[in-house]
N, C-alpha and C positions, 0 to 999 in steps of 0.2 A: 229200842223203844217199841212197845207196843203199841197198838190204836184197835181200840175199841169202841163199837157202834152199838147203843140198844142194847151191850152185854154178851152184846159179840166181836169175835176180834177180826178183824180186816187184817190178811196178810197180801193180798193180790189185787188189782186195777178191776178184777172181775167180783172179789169180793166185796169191795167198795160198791160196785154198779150194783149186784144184788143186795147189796144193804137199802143202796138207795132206791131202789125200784120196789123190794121189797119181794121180791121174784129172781129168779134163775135168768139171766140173759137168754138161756138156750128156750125158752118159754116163748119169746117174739120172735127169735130170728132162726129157730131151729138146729140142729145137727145134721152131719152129712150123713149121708146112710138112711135118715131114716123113711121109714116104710111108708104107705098112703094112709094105712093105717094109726100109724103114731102121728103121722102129720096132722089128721083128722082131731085126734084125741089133743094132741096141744093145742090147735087152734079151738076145738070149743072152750078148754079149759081159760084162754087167753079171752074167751070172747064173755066168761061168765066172768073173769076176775073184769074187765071193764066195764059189764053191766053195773057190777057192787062199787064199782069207782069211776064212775063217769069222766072227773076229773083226775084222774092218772095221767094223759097224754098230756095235758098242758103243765102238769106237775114236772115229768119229764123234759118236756121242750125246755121248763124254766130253769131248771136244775144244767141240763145241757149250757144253753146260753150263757148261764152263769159260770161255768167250770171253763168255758170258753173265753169270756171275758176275762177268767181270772189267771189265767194260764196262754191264753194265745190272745192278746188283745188285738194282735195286727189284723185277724182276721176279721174284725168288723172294721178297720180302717180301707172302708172300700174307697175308690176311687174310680169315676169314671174315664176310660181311655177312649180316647179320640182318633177319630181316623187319620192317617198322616196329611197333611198338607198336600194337598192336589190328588188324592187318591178318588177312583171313580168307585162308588159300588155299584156292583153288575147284580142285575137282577132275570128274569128270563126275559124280559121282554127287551133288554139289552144286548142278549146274546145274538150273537150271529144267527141268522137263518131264524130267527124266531119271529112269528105271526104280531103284528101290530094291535 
C-alpha cells in the first residue's frame, strides 16, 4: 500500500515529518558535520520560514500532541508520585555541618 500526502508519496517516518512540517527535519535540528557556516545559513533560512508563519510552532506542538495521544496515550497518563511514607527530604540547610 502506498500513502500519499499533497501528491507526494510518504515512504519513511521522516517523510511524513517533512510532509507535515512542510520542511526538511534537518532545517531545525541540523546535521552533524556541518560547518558555522552552513549552520549560519539554515538557521536564517529557519528564521525567515517562521517570519512567513508565525504560527508554525504551535501548529507543530499540536500535530506532536496529537500523534502522541494517538499512538502513546500512556504518556499523558501522568500521575503524581509521592514520597514514601516517612521519608525525610533533605535540603542544604538539613545537611550536616550546614549554616542555620
Amino acid at each position: 500500500m502506498r500513502t500519499f500526502i499533497g501528491g507526494q508519496e510518504a515512504v519513511s517516518a521522516n517523510d511524513f515529518i517533512e510532509l507535515a512540517l512542510g520542511t526538511p527535519v534537518e532545517l531545525w535540528l541540523g546535521v552533524e558535520g556541518e560547518t558555522e557556516e552552513e549552520r549560519a545559513a539554515r538557521l536564517d533560512a529557519a528564521r525567515d520560514i517562521l517570519a512567513e508563519n508565525p504560527n508554525l510552532p504551535d501548529d507543530v506542538s499540536r500535530i506532536a500532541a496529537e500523534v502522541i495521544e494517538t499512538y502513546a496515550p500512556e504518556l499523558f497518563n501522568v500521575i503524581p508520585i509521592g514520597r514514601p511514607f516517612g521519608a525525610v527530604r533533605r535540603t542544604t540547610r538539613s545537611r550536616k555541618g550546614a549554616a542555620a
